[in-house]
N, C-alpha and C positions, 0 to 999 in steps of 0.2 A: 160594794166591796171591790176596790182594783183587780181584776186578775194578771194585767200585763206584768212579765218577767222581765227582769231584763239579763237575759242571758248572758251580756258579753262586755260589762260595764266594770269598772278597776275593780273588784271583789275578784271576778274569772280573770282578770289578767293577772292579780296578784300571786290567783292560785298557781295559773303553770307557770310562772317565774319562781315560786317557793319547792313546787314539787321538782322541776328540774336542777336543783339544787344537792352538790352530792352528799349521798345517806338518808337525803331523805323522803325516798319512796321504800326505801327497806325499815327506815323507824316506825311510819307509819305503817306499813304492813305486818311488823311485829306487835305494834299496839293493836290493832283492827284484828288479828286474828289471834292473839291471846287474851284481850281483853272485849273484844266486841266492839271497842269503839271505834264512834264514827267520826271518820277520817274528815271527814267537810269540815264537822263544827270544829275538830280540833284545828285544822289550817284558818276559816273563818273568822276563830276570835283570835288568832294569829294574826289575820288582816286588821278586826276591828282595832287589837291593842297597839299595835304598831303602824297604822297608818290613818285613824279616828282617831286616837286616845282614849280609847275607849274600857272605861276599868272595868270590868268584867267577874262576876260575883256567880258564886255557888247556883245562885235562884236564874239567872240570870241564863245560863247552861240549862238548867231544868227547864228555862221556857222555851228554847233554842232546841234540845231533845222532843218535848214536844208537838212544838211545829212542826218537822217534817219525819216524823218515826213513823207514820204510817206511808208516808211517798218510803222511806229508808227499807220499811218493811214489806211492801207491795212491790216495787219497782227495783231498787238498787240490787238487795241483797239474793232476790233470786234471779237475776239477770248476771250478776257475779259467780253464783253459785255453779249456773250453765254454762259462764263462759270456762271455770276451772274444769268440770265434767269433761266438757270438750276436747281438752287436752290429752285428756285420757283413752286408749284405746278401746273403745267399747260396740260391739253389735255391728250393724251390716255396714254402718257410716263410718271410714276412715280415711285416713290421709289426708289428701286435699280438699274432697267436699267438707270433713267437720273442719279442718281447719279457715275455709272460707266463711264456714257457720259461724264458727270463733272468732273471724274479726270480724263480721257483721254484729253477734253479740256485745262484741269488746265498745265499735261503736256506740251501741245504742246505751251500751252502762254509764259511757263516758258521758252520754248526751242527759242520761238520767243523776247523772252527778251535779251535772252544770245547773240540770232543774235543781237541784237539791241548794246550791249556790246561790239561785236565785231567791228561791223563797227564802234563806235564810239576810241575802241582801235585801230583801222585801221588809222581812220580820223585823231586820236593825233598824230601818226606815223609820219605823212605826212607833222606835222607842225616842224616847226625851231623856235628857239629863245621863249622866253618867261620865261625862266627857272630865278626863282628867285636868286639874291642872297642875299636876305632875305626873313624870314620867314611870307608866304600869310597869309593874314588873312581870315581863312576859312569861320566866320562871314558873311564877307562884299562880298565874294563870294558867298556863299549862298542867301542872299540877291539880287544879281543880275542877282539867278537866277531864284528867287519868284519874280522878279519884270518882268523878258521876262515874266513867263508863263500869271502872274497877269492883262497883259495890257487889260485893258476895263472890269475889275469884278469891283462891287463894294467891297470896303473890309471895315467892320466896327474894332468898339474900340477893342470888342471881339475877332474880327477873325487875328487885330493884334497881342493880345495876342499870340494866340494861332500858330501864326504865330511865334513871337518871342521864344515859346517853343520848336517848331520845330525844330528850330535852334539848341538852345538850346544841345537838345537833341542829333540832328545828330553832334554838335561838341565833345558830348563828346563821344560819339558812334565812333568816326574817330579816336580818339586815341587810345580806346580798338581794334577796326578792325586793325591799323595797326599794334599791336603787334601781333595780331592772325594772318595775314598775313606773317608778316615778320619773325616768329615763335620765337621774341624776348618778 
């Protein structure tokens, strides 16, 4: 079995061309923190559908989940969990040592993220077939994949809303990233 990653290959470039895109590190952080979802695979088949063609199915999210929910659940989520702590004034450690703590964390989440980018560029490697030959509808992609993370929240009128901005947002955020990617 491969283990080499490859950390730093158009997947991670895609990604911080799409996150420095604006609204959309606050849409993602509303989705990840009221619904739990994971912010990679949502920006990933963001990459795969708009710059693979790659149609992207219900089942398809479920093997992508998956793959990396125990790196998600060992590594990411309590390394996030510390660096939010952090912020907070707590016990003998404040000011500037927790906050040096805090970006030492911040780093290592981000570097645990990129892992997480890789395996899931690993995992698309590995698959065949699916490649559109029409253009995915990034939409209804997204969508399914606010509905794996979504299963068992309740979700009101509002938080569809804001749900539907999300969207929104990250579709149009996918066509400025891929220019900035593709350097077109």
């Amino acid at each position: 079995m491969d283990t080499h990653l490859d950390l730093d290959g158009p997947h991670w470039q895609f990604a911080l061309a799409i996150y420095s895109q604006p609204g959309v590190a606050d849409a993602c952080l509303m989705l990840q923190d009221r619904l739990g979802l994971d912010v990679n695979i949502l920006l990933f088949v963001t990459y795969t559908t708009t710059q693979c063609s790659w149609v992207v199915a219900s089942h398809d999210i479920q093997a992508m989940d998956a793959a990396v929910r125990a790196w998600r659940t060992e590594a990411i989520i309590p390394l996030r969990a510390l660096r939010r702590r952090l912020k907070l004034r707590f016990g003998p450690i404040e000011g500037e040592y927790a906050e040096v703590l805090r970006s030492k964390v911040k780093e290592a989440e981000l570097l645990a993220e990129q892992i997480e980018w890789a395996m899931l560029a690993q995992w698309f490697d590995r698959r065949s077939g699916n490649r559109a030959s029409v253009k995915a509808d990034l939409p209804e992609v997204l969508k399914r994949v606010i509905t794996h993370f979504a299963q068992g929240t309740y979700v009101t009128g509002a938080d569809a809303l804001d749900l539907d901005g999300a969207i929104s947002t990250l579709s149009l955020a996918a066509k400025s990233a891929k220019s900035a990617a593709t350097g077109s």
